[in-house]
RODO-2510 file (C-alpha; in nm, 4 decimals, decimal comma):
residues 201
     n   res          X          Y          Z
     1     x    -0,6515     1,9984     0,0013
     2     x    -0,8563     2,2900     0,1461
     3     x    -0,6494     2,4815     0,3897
     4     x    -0,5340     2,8061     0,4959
     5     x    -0,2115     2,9115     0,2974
     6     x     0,0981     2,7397     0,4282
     7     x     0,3293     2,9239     0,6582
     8     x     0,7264     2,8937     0,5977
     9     x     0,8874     2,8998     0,9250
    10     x     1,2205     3,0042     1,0176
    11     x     1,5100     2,7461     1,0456
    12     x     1,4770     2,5387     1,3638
    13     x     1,7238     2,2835     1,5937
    14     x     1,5886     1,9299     1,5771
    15     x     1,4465     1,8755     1,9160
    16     x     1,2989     1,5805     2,1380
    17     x     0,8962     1,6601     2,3053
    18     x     0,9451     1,4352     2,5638
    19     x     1,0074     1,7303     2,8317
    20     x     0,6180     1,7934     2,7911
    21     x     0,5051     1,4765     2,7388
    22     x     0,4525     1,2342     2,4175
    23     x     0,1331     1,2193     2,3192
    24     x     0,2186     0,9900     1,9613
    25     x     0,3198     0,6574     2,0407
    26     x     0,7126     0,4968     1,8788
    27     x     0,4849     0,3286     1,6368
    28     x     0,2828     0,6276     1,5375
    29     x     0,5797     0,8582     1,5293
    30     x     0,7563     0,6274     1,2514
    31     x     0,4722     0,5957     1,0501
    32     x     0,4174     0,9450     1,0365
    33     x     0,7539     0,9929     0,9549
    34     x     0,7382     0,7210     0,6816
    35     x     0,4457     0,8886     0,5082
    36     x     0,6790     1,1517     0,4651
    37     x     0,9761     1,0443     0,2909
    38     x     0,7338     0,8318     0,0871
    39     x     0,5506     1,1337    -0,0087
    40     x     0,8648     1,2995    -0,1095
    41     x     1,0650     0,9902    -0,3067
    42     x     0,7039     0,9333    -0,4688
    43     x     0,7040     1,2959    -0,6814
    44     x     1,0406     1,2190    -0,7842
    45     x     0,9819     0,8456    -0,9005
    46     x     0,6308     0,9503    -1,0682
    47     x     0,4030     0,7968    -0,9005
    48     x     0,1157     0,8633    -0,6026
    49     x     0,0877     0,6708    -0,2809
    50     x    -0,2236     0,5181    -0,1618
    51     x    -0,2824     0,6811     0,1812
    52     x    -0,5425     0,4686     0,3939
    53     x    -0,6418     0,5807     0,7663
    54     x    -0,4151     0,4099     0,9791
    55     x    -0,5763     0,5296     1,3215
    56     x    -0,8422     0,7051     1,4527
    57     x    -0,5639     0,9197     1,6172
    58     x    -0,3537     1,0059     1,3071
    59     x    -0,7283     1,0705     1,1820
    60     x    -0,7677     1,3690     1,3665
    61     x    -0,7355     1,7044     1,2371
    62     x    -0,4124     1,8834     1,3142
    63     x    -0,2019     2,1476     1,2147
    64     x     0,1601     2,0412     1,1084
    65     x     0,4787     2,1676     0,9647
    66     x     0,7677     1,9582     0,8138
    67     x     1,1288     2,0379     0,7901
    68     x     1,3866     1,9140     0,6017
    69     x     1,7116     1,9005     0,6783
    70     x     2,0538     1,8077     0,4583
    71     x     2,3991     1,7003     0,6828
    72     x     2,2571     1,9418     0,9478
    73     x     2,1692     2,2232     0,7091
    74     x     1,7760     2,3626     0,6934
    75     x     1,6426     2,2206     0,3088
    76     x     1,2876     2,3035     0,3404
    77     x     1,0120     2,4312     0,5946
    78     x     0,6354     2,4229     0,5118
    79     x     0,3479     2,3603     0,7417
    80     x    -0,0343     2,4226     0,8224
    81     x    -0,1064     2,5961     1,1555
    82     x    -0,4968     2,4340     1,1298
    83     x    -0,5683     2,2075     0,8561
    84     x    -0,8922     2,0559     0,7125
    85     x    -0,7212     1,7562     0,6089
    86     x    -0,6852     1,4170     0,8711
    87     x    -0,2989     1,4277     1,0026
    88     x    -0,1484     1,1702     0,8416
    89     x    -0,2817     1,3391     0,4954
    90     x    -0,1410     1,6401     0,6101
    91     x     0,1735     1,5394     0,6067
    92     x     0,2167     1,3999     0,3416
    93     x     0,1012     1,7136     0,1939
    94     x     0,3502     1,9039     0,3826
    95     x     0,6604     1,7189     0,3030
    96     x     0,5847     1,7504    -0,0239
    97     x     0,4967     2,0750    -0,0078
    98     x     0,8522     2,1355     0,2161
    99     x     1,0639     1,9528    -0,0500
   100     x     0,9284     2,1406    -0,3833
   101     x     0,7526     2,4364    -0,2973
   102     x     0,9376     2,6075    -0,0720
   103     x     1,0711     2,9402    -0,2667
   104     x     1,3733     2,9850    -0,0420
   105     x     1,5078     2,6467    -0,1659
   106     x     1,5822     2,4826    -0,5139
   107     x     1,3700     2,1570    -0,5109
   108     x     1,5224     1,8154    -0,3186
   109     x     1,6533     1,6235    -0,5576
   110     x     1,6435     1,2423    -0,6027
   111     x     2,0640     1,1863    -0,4531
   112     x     1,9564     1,4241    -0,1903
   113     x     1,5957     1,2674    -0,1070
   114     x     1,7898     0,9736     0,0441
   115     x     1,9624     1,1747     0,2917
   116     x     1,6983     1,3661     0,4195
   117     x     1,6291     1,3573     0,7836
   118     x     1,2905     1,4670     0,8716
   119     x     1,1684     1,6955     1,1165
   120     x     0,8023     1,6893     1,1987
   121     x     0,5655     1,9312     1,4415
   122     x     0,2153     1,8595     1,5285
   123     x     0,0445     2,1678     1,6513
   124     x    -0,1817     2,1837     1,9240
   125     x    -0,5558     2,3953     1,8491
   126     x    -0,4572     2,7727     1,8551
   127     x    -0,5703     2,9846     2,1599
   128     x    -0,5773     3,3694     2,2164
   129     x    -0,3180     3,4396     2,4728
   130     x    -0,1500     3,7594     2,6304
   131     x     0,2305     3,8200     2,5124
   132     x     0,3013     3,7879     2,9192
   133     x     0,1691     3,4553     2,9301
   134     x     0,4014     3,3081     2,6786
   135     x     0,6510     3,0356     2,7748
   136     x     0,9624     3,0737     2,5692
   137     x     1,0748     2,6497     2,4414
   138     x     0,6807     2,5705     2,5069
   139     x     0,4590     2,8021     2,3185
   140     x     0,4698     2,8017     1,9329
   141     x     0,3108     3,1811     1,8396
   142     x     0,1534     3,3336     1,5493
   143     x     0,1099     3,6936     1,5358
   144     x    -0,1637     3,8587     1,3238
   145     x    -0,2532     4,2449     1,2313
   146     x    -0,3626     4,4174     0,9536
   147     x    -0,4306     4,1001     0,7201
   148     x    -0,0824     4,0103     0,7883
   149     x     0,0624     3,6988     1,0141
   150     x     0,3699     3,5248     1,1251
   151     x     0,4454     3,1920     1,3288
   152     x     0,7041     3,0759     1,5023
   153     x     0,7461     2,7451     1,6173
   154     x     0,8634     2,6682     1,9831
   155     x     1,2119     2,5627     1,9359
   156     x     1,3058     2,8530     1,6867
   157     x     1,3347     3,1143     2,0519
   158     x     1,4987     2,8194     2,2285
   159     x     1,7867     2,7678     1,9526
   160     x     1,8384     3,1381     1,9167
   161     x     1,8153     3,1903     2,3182
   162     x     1,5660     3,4432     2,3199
   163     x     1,3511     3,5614     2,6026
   164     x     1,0090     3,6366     2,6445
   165     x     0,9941     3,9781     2,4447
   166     x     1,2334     3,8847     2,1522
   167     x     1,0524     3,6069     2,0598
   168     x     0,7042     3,8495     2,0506
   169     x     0,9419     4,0920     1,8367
   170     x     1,0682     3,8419     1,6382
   171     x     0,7611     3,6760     1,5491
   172     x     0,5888     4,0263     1,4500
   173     x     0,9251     4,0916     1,2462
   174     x     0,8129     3,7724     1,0494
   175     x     0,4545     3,9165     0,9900
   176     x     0,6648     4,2375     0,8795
   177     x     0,4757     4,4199     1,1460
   178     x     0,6689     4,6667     1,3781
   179     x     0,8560     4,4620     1,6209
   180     x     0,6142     4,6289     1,9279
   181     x     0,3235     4,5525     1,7437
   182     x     0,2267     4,2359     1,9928
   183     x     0,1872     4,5495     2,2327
   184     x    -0,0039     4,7839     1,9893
   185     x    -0,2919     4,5773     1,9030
   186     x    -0,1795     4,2674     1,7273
   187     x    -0,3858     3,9133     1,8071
   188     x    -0,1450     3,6862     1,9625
   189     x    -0,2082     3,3053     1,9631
   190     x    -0,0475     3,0404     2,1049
   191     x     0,0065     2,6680     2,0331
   192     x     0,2780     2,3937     2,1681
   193     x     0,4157     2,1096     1,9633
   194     x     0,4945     1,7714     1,9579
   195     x     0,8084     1,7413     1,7872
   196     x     1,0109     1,4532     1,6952
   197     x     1,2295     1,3114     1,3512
   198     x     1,4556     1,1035     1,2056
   199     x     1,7313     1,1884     1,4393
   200     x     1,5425     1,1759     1,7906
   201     x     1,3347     0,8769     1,6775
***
């Protein structure tokens, strides 16, 4: 799947979109989220799924990033802030991706697969924005600067309580840039999110 590298984002509080609207329909929403765990349970069972296009809207090319969470506790985080790949492929590619792949985690195993409640975000198109501009629990951010970068997704400055400027440190902190690089040069770019799971579904 050709795509930029994956970003792993920081642990996040399962939230509901519905404060900014919804653009995925119930139906679209669970069959996103079925693609998912099917993804998952089918690398630990041996065997590949048969992904067709189910709508021109799951079609589209998105970024996304899937988290995994086990009785409330973070198990995996991957995600694609633009991807090449139509959504639905995506992810399936990023729960995958989430449940074996990510380095800060020992792979989901097969009791734990079925307890798994997934988390997924579906990223708006990236756009160039000043760090005064951003809305703290609306705007998703990824900081950029000397061929390094770091995202953060909306709800990660809304569960920690941040304002305005921590969340612009804290995201350059993840790019391991100075935390007053957003004012020293640094590209900011901004993105909101859809977000729904198991739990809010």
């Amino acid at each position: 799947m050709p795509m930029s590298p994956p970003l792993h984002n920081s642990q996040s509080a399962v939230t509901s979109s519905e404060a900014s609207g919804q653009e995925f329909s119930s139906e679209e929403r669970g069959l996103l989220l079925r693609v998912a765990h099917d993804s998952i349970v089918s690398v630990l069972e041996g065997r590949t799924i048969s992904l067709d296009p189910p709508t021109p809207h799951l079609s589209e090319l998105r970024g996304t990033f899937t988290s995994l969470y086990l009785r409330g506790e973070l198990r995996g985080c991957v995600g694609y802030v633009v991807s090449t790949s139509p959504l639905y492929q995506t992810v399936a590619e990023t729960a995958r991706a989430a449940a074996f792949e990510d380095n800060r985690f020992p792979s989901v195993t097969r009791d734990e697969a079925s307890h798994l409640e997934i988390e997924l975000s579906i990223l708006s198109a990236l756009e160039l924005i000043d760090g005064d501009a951003i809305e703290v629990g609306r705007h998703g951010l990824l900081v950029s600067q000397h061929g390094r970068r770091g995202l953060l997704l909306p709800q990660v400055a809304v569960e920690h309580q941040w304002d305005r400027n921590t969340f612009l440190e804290q995201t350059c902190r993840k790019a391991h840039l100075p935390p007053d690089a957003w004012q020293k040069g640094a590209i900011l770019q901004a993105f909101t999110a859809e977000i729904f799971s198991d739990k809010t579904f």
